[in-house]
N, C-alpha and C positions, 0 to 999 in steps of 0.2 A: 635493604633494597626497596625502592619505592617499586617498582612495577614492573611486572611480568608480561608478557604480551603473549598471545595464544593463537596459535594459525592451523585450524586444520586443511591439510590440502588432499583433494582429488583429482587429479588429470585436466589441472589447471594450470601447468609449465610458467605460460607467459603473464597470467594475471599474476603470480602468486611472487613471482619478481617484481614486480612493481611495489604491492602489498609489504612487501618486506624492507626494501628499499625506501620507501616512504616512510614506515614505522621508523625504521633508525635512523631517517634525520629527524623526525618529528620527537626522538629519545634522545637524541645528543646529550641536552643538558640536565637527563633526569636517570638517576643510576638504575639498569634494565636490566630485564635479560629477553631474549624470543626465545617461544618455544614454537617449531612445526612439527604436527603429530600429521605424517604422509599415511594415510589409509589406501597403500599398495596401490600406488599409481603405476602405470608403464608408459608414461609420456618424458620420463628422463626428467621428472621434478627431483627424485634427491641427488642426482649427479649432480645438477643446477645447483642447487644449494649448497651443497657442499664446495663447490668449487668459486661459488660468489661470496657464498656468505659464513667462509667459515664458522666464525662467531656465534651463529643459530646454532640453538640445542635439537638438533633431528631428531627425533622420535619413530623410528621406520614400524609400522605393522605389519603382519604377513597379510594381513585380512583385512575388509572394510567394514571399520570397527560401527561406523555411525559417526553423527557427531557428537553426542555425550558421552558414549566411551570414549571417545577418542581425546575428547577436552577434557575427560577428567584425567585419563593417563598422564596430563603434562602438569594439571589441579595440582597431583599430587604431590609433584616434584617445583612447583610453582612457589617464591622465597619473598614475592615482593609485598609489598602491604597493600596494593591493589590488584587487581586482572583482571584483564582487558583479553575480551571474548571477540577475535576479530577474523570476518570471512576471507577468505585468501584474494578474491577478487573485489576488493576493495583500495580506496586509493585515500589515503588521510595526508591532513595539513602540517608543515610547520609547526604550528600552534596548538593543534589538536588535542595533545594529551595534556600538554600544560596546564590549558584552562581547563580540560574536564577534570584534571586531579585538584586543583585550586578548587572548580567547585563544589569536589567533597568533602575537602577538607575544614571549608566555610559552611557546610549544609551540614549536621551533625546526625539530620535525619536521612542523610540520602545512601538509602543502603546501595542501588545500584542508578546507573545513567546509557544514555542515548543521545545520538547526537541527530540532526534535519540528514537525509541522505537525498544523494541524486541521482537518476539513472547517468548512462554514458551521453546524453542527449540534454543534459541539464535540467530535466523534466523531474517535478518535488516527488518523490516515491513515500506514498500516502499510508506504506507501514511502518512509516519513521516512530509513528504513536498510534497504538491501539488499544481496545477494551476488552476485557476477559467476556468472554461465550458465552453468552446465556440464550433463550431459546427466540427473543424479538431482535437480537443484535445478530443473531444465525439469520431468521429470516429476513431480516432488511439487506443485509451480503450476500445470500444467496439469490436472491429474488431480483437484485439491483436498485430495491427501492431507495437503499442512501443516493443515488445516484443523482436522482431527483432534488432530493433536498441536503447535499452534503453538509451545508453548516445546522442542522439541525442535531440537537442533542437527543429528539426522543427518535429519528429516522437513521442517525449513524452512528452509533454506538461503537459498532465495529471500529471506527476509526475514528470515534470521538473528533469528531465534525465541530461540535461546539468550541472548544479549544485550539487557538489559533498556531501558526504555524511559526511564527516570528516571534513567539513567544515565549519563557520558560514555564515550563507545565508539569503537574504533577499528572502520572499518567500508568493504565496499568500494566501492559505490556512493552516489553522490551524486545526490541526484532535481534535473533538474531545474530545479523552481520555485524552489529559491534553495542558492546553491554562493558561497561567498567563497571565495577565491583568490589566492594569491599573484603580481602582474603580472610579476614576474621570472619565474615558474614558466610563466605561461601563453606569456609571449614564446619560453621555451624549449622547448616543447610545440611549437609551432605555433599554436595558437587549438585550436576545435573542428572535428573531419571533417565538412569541407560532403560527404561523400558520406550523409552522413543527410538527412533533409529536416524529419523531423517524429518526436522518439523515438529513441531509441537513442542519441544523441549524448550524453547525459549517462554510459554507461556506460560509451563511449569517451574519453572525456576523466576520468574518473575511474580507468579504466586505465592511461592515460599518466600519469596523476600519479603514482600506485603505481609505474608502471616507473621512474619518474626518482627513485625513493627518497624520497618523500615517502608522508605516512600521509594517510588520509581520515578526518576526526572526525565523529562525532555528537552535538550539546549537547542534553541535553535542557531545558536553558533558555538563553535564550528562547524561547517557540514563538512561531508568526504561525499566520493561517488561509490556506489556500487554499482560495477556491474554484474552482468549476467552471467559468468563464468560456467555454471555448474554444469553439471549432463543432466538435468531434468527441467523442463522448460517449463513456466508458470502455467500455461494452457496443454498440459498434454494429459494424458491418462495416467501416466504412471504419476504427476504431482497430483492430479485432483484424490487418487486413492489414497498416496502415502498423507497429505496434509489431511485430509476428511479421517481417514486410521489415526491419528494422531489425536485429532481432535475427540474422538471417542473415548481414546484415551484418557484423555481429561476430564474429560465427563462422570466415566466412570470413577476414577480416584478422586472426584471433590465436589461433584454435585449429588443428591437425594432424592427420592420422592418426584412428583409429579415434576418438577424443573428438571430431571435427570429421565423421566421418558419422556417430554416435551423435545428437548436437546437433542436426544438419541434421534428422535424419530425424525427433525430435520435434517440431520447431519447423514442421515442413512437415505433418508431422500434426495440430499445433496446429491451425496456419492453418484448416486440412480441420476438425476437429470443432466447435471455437470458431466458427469460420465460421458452419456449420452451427446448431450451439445459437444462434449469434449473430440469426440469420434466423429460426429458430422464435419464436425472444422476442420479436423485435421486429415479427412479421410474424402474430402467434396473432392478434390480436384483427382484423385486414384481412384475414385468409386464410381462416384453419381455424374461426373464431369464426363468421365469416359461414356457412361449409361447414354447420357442426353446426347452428345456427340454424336454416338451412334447414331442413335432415333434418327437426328437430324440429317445425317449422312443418307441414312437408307431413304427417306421422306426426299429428300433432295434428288438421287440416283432413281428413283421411282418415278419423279415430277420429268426427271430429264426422257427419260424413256420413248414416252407416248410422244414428244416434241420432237422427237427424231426422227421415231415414225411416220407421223404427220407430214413433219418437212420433205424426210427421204421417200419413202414408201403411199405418200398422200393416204394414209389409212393410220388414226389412233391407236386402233388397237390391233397393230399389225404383229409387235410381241406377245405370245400366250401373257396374260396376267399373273397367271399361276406360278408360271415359272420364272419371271423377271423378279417375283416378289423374291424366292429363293434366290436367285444373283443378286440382288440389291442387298440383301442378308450378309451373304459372304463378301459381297464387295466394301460392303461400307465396314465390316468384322476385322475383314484386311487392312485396314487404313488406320482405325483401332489399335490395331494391337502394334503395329509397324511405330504409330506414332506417341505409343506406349514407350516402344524400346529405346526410341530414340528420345526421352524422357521431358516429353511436349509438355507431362503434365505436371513435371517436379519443378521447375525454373520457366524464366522467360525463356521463350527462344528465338534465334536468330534466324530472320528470311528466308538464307542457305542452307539450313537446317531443312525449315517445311519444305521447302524445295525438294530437298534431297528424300525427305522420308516421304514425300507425296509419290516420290518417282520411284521409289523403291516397292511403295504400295501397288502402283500402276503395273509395275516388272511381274508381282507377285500375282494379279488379277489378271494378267496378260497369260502366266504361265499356266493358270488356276481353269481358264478359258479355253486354251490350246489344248487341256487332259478330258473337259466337261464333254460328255455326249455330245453329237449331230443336235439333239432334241431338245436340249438343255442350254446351247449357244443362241445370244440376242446378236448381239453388235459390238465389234474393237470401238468403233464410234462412240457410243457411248461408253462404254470406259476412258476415250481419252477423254471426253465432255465431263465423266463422271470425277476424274483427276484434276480437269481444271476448278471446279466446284467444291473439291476439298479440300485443295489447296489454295482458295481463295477464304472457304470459312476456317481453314487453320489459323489462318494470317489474321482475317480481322478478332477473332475473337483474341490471337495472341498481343495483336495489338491495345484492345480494351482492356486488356486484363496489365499489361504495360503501360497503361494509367493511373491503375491504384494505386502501384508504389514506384512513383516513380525515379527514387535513389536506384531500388534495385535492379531496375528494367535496363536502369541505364549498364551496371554492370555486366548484365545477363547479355545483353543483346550488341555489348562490347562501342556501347556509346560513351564519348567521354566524357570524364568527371575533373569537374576545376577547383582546385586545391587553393587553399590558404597558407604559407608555411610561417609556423610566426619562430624561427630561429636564423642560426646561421648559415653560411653556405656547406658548413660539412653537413648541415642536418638536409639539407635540401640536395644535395648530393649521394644520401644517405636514403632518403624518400626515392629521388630517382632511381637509384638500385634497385632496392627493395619492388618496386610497382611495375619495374621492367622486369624482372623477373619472374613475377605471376602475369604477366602479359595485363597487365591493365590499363585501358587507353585511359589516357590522364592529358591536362595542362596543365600546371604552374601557374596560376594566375598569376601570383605574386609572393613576395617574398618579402615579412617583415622582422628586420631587425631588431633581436632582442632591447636594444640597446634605446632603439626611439619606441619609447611607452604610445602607444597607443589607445588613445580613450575608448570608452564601450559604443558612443556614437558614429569616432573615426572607422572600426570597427564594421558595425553594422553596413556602413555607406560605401564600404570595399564590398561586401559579401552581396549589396543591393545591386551596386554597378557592373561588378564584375563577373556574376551569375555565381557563386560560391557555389559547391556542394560541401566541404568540407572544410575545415580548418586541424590544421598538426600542431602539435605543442611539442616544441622541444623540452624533455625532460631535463636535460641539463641546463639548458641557458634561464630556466624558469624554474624558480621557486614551484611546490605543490600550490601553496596557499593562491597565486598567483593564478595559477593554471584554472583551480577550483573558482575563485573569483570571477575569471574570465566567462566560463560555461555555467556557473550562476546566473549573471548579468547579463547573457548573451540568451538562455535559452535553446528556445530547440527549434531556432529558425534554420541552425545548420546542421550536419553529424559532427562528433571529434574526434580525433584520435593523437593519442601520446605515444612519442616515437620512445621505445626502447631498447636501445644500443647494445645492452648487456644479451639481451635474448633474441638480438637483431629481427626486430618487431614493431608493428603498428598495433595499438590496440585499440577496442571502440566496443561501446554498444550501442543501440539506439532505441530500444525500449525494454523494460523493465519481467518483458515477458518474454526475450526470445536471448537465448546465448550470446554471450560478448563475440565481437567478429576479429577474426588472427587474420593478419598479414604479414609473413615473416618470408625469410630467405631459406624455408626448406622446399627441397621441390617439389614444385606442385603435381603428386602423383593421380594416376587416373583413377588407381584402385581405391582413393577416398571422394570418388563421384559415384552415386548412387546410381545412375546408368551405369555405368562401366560394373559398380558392383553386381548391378541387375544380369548386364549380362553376361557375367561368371558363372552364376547361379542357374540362369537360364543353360549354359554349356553342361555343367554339373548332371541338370536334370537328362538333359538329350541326351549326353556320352554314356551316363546309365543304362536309357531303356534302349541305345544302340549293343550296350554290352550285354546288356540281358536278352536281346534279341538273335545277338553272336553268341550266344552263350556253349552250346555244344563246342562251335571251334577254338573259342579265347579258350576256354577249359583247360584244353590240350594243351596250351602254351606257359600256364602256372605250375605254380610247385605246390602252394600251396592252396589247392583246390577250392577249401572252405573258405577258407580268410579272403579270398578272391571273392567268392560270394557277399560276405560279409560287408567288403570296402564295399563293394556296389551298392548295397543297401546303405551304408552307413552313409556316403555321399546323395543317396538319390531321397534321404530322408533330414537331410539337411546336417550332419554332424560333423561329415567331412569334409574337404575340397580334393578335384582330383590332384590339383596342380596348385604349388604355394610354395612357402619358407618357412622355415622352423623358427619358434615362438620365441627366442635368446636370441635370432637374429633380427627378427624387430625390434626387439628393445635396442642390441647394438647399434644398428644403423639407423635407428629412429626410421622404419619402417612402416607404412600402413596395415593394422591390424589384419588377419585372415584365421579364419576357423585350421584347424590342424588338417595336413594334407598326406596326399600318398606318396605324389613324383615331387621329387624337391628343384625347381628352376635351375640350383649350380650343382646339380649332381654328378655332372659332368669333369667338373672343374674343384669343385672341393677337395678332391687327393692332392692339390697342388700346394695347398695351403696357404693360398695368397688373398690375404685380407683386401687390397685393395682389387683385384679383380672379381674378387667373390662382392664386394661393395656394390661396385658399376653391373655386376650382372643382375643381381637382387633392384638392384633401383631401377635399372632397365628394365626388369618386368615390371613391373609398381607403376612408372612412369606413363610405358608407353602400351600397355596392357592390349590385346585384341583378343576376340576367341579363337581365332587361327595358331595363336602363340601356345593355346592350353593344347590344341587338337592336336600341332604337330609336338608338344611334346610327352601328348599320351599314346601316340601314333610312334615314335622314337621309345617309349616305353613298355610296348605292348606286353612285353613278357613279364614286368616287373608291376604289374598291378594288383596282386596278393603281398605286398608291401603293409608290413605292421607300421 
């Protein structure tokens, strides 16, 4: 057997069909085998497989092994004379394997290879080739000074900047998302160091090849794409620890002496700023955004005050100062938190939205007004003044901030997006399903037939004239190689996405740091909108400290006094939910994940033992989710909330 191919997957469904799909035409005419080693997904990746692809060797784990256990578990049972280390969310060519087995076969020194990669966006992903760690290639990647001078040898190390990209290169690191390999080499090696878990194992196993007198190449043809599949995003916290932990790793098993505490002490500095930058980033717009809002709000309601007075009352300071500052506090706290829940600050939002949540603030500051002392009340005027004021700074600022990206503003804010389809009419039939489905406002610009080749100029001068956002590749009417070509030469003037029929899917990413984007034909539940999950949780907490507040009389109503205590705490400490679906029925009906619950949604209906209405009631709550739905069926349950 020439070649083994090696896929580990994690709760990557729809990339990991493409990935596969692709490998076996790019294997046609070379005798294979796939192995996928599933590290206990529950997004229905080995039903999928199995029923696609019978022919793949599944490898089920109970546990997530990592990836070096995980790819050696398949190592071992691996028969081909080479193997190919390849990420599930990846998309390879036609030609792919051929030439890179061809050019081991002709390179006698090439213990292992790497091929150019692209993100979803056509953009060159700059870990196609890299340099092993040492403590000035840390500080030039840390610091961003390669940045400056990328083609410089003594500033980018990291990424061996000096060595071009269009070129075949001897090189020390190997990424990763796809490594061919020589199975002699790797038998002699060992496999890869399970002391990684996640990251860093590619540079160790790239090390050992270099030590055992073999070269590391880089092709710059063929390329493939990677995207972004995983559940850890290149910027977040949980990757800066686990790759910097990795990197330590390294350090410790193969560097000495003053280069091994020079090394250390960046890499742990890393950790510490990156860290840090890492949580400003992703933490501005739920922390500091809300913070400044505020300020702004109450600075605004304050300013408005004495203008009212003045006008109304011809006297500035006809409201105590003392205590407007206290209303301006809670007023502007109100609008805050209101416009919290209604998650102003997770996505763009829509006009109707501020509308609504500005009015909703008003109701709340309205009612906040009517309880406050005789001595404590200014003016309903200025609150409605104060209302029109923060609903004017909701909107611009959501406006400006609907500038930086504006693909996704246009999504958020349900503006349309004009589509390119380069297939036929079932794929563009197929598109229109699909997009109506998730309610996405779209046009059709146009619609080009497989059949009339279209140059990369014809091309550009549809996506220039006709305002493109996007362009679709039909996976079937096109070749990979084809498709690859296309979003090489094209670039990342537009997004793209390959339609996948098998997993009734769009897929795409559009930069190399943020998860590939799914559009498929499941329904789009509320319970995987972070508001709507927000306010579960929020329900959670409140129905708690209301039952702890009832607590003498609920008492009365259980059986099992303690354990009723217990659920309370265990929900208002986050481990429970009160209301939910049992964890085999997620998986079943490809369900939206939820922590373990007390009252189950079809506990009603479950003695009947009817699959399909037990289906429609679980997706019904999922779908169209409110807190009224948990209230009245913890209110319909009240006796049964000491429920193990």
């Amino acid at each position: 057997m020439k070649l083994s191919i090696i896929i580990v997957n994690y709760n990557v469904k729809y990339f990991i069909e493409q990935a596969i799909r692709t490998s076996i035409n790019a294997a046609k005419n070379i005798s294979h085998e796939i192995f996928v080693v599933d590290n206990h997904s529950v997004d229905g990746s080995q039903s999928m497989i199995k029923e696609l692809f019978p022919g793949v060797k599944l490898i089920e784990s109970k546990q997530n092994l990592g990836f070096a256990k995980a790819n050696n578990l398949a190592i071992r049972q691996a028969k081909g004379e080479f193997i190919l280390l390849l990420n599930p969310d990846t998309v390879v060519g036609e030609n792919t394997f051929e030439e890179c087995i061809h050019f081991m076969e002709q390179h006698a020194d090439c213990g292992a290879l790497t091929v150019k990669m692209l993100d979803g966006s056509g953009k060159l992903l700059l870990e196609s080739k890299r340099g092993f760690p040492t403590p000035w290639a840390a500080f030039c990647k840390f610091s961003g000074l390669y940045k400056l001078v990328p083609s410089s040898e003594f500033f980018n190390q990291y990424y061996l900047g000096h060595l071009a990209y269009d070129e075949v290169q001897k090189i020390d690191v190997l990424p990763g998302a796809y490594i061919m390999v020589r199975k002699a080499l790797v038998d002699k090696i060992g496999g890869l160091d399970e002391a990684y878990f996640m990251y860093g194992e590619d540079i160790d196993f790239s090390y050992q090849i270099k030590k055992a007198g073999y070269e590391n190449y880089y092709l710059p043809e063929p390329h493939i794409i990677h995207y972004k599949g995983e559940s850890t995003s290149k910027s977040s916290l949980n990757y800066v620890k686990s790759f910097y932990n990795a990197m330590i790793i390294f350090t410790n098993k193969y560097y000495g002496g003053i280069k091994r505490i020079g090394l250390l002490f960046l890499l742990k500095m890393a950790i510490v700023v990156q860290g840090v930058l890492s949580f400003l980033k992703h933490n501005f717009l739920s922390i500091f955004r809300p913070i400044i809002d505020g300020i702004i709000l109450f600075f605004g309601i304050k300013w408005i005050a004495p203008l009212w007075s003045n006008y109304y009352y011809n006297q500035v300071d006809y409201f105590p100062v003392s205590i407007f500052k206290q209303n301006a506090i809670l007023y502007s706290s109100l609008w805050i938190i209101v416009a919290f829940l209604y998650g102003y600050y997770d996505r763009i939002s829509k006009w109707k939205d501020i509308l609504m949540m500005t009015f909703v603030g008003l109701i709340l500051n309205l009612i906040i007004y009517s309880i406050l002392p005789e001595d404590y009340r200014t003016s309903r005027v200025v609150i409605f003044l104060s209302a029109i004021f923060a609903f004017l700074y909701f909107g611009i600022c959501n406006w400006f901030q609907s500038k930086i990206n504006l693909r996704k503003s246009k999504i958020s804010l349900g503006q349309t997006l004009h589509y390119l389809i380069i297939g036929d009419e079932s794929d563009e039939q197929f598109v229109r399903s699909i997009l109506d489905t998730n309610k996405v406002a779209y046009e059709i610009s146009k619609r080009v037939d497989p059949n009339d080749r279209f140059s990369e100029v014809e091309i550009r001068e549809l996506v220039k004239v006709l305002s493109i956002d996007e362009i679709i590749f039909s996976s079937e009417k096109f070749q990979t190689l084809e498709v690859l070509d296309y979003i090489s030469k094209l670039g990342s003037i537009v997004s793209y996405k390959i339609i996948s029929k098998n997993t009734q899917s769009l897929i795409s990413s559009d930069s190399k740091n943020t998860k590939g984007e799914l559009i498929h034909f499941n329904i789009p539940y509320r319970l995987t909108d972070i508001v709507y999950k927000r306010q579960k949780r929020i329900f959670d907490i409140a129905f708690s400290l209301l039952v702890f507040l009832c607590l003498p009389i609920l008492l009365w109503l259980q059986k099992d006094k303690l354990q009723f205590v217990k659920n309370c705490w265990n929900v208002l400490n986050g481990n429970f939910s009160w209301v939910g679906y049992q964890v085999d029925k997620q998986e079943k009906y490809n369900l939206p994940k939820m922590k373990n619950n007390l009252i189950q949604v079809d506990s009603d209906h479950s003695k009947y033992q009817n699959e399909i209405l037990e289906k429609y009631i679980l997706s019904n709550y999922a779908q169209n989710y409110t807190i009224w739905s948990d209230f009245n069926l913890c209110l319909q349950n009240i006796t049964q909330l000491d429920s193990k």
